[in-house]
C-alpha positions in Angstrom: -7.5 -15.9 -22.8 -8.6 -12.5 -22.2 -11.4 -13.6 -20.1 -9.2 -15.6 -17.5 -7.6 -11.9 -16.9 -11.0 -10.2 -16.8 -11.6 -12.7 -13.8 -8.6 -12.2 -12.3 -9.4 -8.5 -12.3 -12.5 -9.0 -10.7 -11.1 -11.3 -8.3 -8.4 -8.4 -7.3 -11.6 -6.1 -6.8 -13.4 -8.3 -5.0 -10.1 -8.6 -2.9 -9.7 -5.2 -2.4 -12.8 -4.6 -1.3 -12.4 -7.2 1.4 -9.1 -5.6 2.3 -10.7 -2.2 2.7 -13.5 -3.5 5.2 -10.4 -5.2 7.4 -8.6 -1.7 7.5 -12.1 0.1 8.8 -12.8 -2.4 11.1 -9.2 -3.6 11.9 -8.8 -4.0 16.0 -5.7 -2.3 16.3 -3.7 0.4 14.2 -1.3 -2.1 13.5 -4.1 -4.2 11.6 -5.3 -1.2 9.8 -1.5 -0.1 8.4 -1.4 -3.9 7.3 -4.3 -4.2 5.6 -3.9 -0.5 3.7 -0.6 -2.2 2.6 -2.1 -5.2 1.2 -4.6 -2.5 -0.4 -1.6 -0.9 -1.4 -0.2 -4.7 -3.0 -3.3 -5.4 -4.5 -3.6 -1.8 -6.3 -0.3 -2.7 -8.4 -1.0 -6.2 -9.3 -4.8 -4.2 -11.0 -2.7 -1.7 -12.6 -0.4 -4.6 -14.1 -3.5 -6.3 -15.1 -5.3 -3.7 -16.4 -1.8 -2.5 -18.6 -2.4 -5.8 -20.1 -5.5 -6.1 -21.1 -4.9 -2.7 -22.0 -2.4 -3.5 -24.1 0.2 -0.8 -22.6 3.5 -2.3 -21.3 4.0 1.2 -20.0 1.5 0.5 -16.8 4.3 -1.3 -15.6 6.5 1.2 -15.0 3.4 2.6 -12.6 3.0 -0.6 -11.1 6.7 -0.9 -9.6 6.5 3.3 -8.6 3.2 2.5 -6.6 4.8 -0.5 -5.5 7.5 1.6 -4.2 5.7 5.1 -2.5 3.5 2.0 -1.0 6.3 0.5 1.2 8.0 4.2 1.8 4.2 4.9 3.1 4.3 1.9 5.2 7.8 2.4 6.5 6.8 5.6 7.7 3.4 5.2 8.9 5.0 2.5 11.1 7.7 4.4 12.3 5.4 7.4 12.8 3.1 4.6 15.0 5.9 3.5 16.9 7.7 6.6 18.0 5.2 9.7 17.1 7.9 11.1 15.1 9.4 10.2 11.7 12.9 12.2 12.0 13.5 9.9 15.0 14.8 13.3 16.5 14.2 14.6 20.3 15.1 17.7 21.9 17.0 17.1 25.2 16.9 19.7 28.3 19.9 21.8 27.2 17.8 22.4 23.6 20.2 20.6 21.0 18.8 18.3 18.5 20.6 15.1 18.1 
């Protein structure tokens, strides 16, 4: 059974390596944010696999916090795309901050 993970693993690698070509080569910055998310996607579903094999449960707990800073990063990074600024905040002409 172990082996069927072991190809999985590669399989992920092999994955991510296509993943990482699309975000160098990606068309638009829009491409390139998706594909370092998918990166991001296929990063946790390694560390799951390789807590398993592994035998550590604990990787787990890794997994879901790299899920999570990956779609904060991806939030932002698209928000910072979008408007050039991530507080969403512009000064006006009479020099308050809304």
């Amino acid at each position: 059974m172990t082996g069927v993970f072991a190809a999985a693993t590669a399989a992920i690698v092999v994955c991510m390596g296509l993943t990482l070509a699309r975000s160098i080569a990606g068309p638009t910055v829009f491409d390139r944010i998706l594909a370092v998310n998918s990166f991001g996607t296929k990063t946790v579903l390694l560390i799951a696999l390789v807590g398993y094999l592994a035998g550590r449960p604990d990787f787990l707990d890794l997994a879901l916090v790299y899920a999570l800073m990956n779609f904060i990063g991806t939030i932002a990074a698209m928000k910072f795309t979008r408007f050039g600024d991530l507080a969403g905040m512009e000064d006006d002409d009479s020099g308050e901050v809304f």
